[in-house]
Backbone as a ProteinNet text record, in pm:
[ID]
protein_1_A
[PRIMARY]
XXXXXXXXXXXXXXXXXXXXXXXXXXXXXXXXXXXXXXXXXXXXXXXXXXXXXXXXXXXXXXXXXXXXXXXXXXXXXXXXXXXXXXXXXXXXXXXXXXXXXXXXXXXXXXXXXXXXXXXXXXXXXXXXXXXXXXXXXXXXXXXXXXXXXXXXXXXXX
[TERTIARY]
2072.9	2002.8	2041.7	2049.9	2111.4	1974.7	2038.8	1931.3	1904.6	1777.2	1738	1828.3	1804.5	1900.2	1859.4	1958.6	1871.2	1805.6	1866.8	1858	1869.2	1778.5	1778	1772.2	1809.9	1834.6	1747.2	1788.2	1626.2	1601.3	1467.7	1427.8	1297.9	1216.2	1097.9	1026.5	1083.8	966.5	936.4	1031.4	989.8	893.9	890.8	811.9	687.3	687.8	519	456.2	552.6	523.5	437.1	530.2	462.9	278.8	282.9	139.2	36	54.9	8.1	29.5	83.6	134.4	72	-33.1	-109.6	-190.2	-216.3	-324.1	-428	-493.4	-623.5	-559.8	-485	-464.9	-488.7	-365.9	-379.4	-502.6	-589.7	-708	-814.9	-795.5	-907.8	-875.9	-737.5	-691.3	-785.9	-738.3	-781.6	-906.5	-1037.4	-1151	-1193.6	-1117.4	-1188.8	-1122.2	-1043.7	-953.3	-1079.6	-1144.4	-1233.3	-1354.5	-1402.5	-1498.5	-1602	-1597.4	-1627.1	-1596.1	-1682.3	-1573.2	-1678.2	-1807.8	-1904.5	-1826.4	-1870.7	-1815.2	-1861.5	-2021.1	-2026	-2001.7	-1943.9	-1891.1	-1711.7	-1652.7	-1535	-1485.9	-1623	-1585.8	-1667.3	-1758.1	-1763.9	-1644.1	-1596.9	-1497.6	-1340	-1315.5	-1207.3	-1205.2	-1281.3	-1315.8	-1248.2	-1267.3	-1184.2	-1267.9	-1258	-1341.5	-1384.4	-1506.4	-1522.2	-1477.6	-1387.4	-1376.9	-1202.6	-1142.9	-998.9	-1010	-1158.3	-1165.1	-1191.3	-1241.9	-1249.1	-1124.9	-1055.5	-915.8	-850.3	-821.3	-756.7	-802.6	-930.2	-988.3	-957.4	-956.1	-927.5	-782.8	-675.2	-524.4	-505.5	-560.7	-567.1	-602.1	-752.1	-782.1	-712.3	-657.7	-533.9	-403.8	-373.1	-214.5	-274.4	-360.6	-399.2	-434.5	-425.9	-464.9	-566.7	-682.9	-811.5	-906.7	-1017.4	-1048	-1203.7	-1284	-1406.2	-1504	-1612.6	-1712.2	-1890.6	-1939.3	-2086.8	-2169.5	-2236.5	-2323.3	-2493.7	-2500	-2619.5	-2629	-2713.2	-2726.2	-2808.4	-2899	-2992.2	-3024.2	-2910.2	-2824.7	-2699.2	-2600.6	-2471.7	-2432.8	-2351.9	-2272.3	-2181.5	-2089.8	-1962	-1902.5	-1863	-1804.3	-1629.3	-1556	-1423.2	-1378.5	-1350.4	-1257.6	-1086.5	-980.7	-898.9	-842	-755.8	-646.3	-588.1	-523	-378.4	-301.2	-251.3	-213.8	-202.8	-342.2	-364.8	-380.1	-411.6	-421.9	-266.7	-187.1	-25.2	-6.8	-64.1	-12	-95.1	-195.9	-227	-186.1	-59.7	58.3	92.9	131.1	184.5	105.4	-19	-142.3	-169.7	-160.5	-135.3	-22.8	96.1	250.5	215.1	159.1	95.1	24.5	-31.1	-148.3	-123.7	-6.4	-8.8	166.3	219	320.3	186.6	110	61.1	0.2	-33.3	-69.8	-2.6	138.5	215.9	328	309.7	357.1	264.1	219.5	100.6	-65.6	-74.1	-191.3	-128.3	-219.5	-238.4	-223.6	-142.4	-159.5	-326.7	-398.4	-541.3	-608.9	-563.2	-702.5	-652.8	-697.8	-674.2	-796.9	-817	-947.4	-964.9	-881.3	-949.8	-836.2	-886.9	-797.6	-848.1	-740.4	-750.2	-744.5	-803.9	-787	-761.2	-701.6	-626.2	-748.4	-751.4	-807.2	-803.4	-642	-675.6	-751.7	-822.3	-892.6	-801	-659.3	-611.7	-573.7	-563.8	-510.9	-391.5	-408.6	-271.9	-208.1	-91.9	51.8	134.1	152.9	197	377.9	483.4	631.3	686.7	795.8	865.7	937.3	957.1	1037.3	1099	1217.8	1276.2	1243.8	1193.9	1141.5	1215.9	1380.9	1421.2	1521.4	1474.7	1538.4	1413.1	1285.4	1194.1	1226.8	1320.1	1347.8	1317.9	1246.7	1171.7	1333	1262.6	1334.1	1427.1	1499.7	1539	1677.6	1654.3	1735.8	1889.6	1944	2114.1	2126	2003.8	2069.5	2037.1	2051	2012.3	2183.5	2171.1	2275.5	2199	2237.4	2173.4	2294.8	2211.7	2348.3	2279.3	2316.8	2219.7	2247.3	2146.7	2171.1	2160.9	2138.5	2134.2	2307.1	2346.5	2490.1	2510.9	2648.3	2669.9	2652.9	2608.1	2492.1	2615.1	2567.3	2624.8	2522	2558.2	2454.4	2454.2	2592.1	2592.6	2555	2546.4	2454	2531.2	2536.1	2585.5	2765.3	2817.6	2934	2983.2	3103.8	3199.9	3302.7	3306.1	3365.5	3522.6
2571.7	2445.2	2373.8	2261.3	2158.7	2176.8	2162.7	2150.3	1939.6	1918.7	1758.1	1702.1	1601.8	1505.4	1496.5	1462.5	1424	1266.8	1205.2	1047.4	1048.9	1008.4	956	758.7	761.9	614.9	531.3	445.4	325.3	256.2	279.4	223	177.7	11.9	-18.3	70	66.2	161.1	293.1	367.5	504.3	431.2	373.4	317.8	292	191.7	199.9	288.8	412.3	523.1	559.7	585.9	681.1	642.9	508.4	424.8	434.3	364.1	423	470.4	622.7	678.7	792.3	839.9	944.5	962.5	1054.6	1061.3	1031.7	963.2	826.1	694.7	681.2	549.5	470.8	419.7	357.6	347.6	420.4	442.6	362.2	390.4	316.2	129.7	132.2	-4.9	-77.3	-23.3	-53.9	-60.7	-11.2	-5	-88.7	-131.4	-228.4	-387.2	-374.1	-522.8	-570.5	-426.5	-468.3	-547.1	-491.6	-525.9	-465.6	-285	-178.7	-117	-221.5	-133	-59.9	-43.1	58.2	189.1	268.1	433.4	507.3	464.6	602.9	545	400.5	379.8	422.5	436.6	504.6	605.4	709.8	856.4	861	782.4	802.5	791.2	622.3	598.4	671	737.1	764.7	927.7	998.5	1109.4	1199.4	1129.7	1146.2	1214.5	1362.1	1418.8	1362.7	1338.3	1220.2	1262.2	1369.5	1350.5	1286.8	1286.7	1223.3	1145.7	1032	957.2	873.5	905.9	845.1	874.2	949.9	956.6	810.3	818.4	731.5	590	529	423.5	414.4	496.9	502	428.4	483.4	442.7	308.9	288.2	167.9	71.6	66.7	-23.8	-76.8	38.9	43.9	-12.1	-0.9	-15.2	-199.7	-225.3	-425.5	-448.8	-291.8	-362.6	-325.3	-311.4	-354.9	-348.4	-480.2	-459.8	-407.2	-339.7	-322.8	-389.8	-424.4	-529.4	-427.1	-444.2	-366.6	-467.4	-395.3	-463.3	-400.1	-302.3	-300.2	-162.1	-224.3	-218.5	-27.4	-57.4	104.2	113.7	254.7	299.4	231.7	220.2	153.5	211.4	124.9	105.3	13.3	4.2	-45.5	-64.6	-227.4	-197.6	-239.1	-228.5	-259.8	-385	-456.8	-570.1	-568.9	-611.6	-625.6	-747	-687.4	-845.8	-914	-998.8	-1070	-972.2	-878.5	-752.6	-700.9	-633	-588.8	-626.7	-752.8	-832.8	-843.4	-827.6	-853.2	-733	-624.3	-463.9	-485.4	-557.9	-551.5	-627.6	-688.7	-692	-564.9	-470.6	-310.2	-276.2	-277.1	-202.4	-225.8	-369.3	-407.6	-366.4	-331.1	-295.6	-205.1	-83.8	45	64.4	38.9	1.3	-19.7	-132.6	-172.8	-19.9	-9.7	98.7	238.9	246.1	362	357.4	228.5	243.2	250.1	180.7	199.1	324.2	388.8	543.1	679.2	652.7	783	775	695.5	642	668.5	694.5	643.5	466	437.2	321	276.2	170.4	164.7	183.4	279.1	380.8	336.4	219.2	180.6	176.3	246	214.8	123.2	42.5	-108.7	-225.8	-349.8	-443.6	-556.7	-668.8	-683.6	-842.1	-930.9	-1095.3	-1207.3	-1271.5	-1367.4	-1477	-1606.5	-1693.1	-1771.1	-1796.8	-1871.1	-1791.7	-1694.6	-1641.9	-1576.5	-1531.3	-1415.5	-1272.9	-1137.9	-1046.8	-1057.5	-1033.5	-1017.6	-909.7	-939.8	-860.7	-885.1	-782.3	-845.3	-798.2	-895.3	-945.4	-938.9	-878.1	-940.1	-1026.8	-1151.1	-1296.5	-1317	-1333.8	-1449.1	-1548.4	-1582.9	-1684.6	-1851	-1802	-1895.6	-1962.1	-1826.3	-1907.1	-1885.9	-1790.7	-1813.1	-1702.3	-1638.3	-1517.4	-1413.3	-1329.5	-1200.4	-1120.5	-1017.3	-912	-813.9	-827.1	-672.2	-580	-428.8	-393.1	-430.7	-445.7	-505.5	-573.4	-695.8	-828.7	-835.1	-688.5	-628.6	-616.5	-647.3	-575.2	-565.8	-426.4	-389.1	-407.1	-486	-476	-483.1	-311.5	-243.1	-361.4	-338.5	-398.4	-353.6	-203.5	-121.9	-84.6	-111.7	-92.5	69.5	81.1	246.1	315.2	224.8	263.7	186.5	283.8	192.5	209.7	166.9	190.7	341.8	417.2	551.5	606.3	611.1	659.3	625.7	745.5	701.4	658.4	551	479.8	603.8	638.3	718.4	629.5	683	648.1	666.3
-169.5	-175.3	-304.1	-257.4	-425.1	-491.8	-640.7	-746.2	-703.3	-730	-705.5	-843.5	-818.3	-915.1	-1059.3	-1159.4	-1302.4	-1280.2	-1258.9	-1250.8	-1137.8	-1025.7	-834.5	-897.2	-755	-719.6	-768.2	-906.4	-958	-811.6	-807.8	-653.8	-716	-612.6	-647.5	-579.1	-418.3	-369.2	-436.5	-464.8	-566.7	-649.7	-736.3	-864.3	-759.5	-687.4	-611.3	-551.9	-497.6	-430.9	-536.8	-679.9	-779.3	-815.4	-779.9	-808.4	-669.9	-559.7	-471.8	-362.7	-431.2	-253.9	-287.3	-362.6	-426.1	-297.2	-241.7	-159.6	-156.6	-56.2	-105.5	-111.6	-209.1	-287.6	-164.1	-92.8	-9.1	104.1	103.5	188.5	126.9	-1.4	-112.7	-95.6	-112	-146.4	3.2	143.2	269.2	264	215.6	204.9	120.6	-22.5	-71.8	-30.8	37.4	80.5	221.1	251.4	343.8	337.8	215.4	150.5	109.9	123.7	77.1	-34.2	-169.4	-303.3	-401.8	-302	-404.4	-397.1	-466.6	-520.5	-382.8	-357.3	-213.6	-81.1	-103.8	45	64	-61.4	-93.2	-82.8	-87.2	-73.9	75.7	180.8	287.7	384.9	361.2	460.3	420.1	293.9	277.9	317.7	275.7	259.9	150.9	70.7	-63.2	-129.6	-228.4	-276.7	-408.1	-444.2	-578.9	-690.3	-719	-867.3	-809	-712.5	-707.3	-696.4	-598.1	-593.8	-714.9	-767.8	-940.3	-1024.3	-1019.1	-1057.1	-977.1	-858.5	-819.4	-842.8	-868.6	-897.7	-1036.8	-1121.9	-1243.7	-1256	-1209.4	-1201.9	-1134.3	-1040.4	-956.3	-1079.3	-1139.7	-1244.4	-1374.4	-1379.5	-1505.9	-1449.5	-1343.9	-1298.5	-1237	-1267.4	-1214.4	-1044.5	-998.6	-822.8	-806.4	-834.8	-855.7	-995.2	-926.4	-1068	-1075	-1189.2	-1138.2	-1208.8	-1125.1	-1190.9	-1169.8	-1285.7	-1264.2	-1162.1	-1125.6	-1034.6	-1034.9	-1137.1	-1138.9	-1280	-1332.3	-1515.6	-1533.4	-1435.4	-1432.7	-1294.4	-1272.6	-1336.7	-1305.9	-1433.4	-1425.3	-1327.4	-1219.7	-1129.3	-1114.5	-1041.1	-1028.8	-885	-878.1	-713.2	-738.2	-672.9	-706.5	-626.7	-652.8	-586.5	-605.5	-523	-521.2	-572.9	-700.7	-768.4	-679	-736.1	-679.5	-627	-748.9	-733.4	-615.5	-626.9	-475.5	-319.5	-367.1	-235.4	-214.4	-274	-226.1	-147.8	-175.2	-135	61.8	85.6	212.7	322.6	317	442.4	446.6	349.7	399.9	439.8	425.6	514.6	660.7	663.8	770.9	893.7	806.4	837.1	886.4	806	863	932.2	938.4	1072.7	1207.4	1187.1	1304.1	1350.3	1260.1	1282.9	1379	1297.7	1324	1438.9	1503.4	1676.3	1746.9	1683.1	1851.4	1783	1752.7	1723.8	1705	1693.9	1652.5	1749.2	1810.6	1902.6	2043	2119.5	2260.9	2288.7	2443	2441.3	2452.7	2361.3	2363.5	2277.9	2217.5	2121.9	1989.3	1984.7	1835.4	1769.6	1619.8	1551.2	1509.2	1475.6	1425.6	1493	1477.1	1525.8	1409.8	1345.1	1278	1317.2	1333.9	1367.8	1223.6	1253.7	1187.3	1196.6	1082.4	1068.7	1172.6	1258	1405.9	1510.2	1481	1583.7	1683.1	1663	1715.5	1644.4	1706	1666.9	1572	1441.5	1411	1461.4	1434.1	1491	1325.1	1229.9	1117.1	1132.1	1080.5	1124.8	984.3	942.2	825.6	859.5	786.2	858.7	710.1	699.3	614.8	580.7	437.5	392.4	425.6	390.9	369.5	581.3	611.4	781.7	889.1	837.4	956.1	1009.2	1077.8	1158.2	1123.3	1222.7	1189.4	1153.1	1056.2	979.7	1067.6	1121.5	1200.5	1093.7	1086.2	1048.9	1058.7	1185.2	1169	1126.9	1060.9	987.2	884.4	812.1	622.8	587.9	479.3	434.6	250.8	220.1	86.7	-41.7	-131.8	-275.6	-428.8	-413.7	-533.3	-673.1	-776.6	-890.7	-1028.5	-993	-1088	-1124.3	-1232.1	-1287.5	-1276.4	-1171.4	-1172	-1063.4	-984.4	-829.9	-706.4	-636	-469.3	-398	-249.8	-154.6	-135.5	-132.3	-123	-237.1	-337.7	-433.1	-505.8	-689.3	-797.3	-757.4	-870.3	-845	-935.9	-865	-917.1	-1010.2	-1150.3	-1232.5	-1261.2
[MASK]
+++++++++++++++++++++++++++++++++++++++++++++++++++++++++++++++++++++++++++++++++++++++++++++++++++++++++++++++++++++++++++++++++++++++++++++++++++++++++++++

């Protein structure tokens, strides 16, 4: 078996993985984008055991995708709301979501459905900003920008 790399591929997604791909994270983010950001509605709907769950709220608050505000003095408490920050991270939630019904579900058995301000279901699409057309893999082409790097990995010198 190869030894893993010294230096792997500078990647953003690695870097956001490292932030929230912690177990929970993303469960938490979904719960308070909902509008569930007290502490024991966090460890109900997530089922997150509370001292990780306070770990992970902890990192979340520090890393800017949510923020927490007291809401009641005796005894101090705290509910969490979602930044800018974070509110950017819930199209992937959405992404996931909707990945995770039509792969991992029965046709039907979806737990939640999620409606849009025109009063339909979203269906969430990556589209090109600048032509409108949804995202499909054959019409990517990737061009690393890290000096030294290819698409196949490190540039041979």
């Amino acid at each position: 078996m190869a030894a893993a790399p010294k230096n792997p591929r500078p990647c953003s997604i690695a870097d956001t993985l490292a932030l929230v791909g912690e177990k929970y994270s993303l469960l938490v983010l979904r719960e308070i984008c909902l509008g569930n950001g007290r502490f024991d509605q966090l460890v109900r709907n997530t089922g997150a055991p509370r001292d990780i769950l306070a770990t992970r709220l902890r990192r979340l608050v520090d890393a800017g995708i949510v923020a927490k505000e007291p809401y009641s003095e005796r005894p101090r408490r705290f509910e969490y709301r979602p930044t800018r920050a974070g509110l950017e991270l819930e199209p992937v939630l959405m992404t996931l979501m909707a990945w995770g019904d039509r792969h991992l579900r029965a046709e039907g058995d979806r737990p939640m459905v999620i409606e849009h301000a025109c009063g339909h279901e979203l269906v969430p699409q990556v589209t090109c900003p600048a032509c409108g057309d949804t995202v499909r893999h054959e019409d990517l082409t990737a061009h690393p920008q890290t000096p030294g790097w290819a698409v196949a990995g490190p540039a041979v010198a």
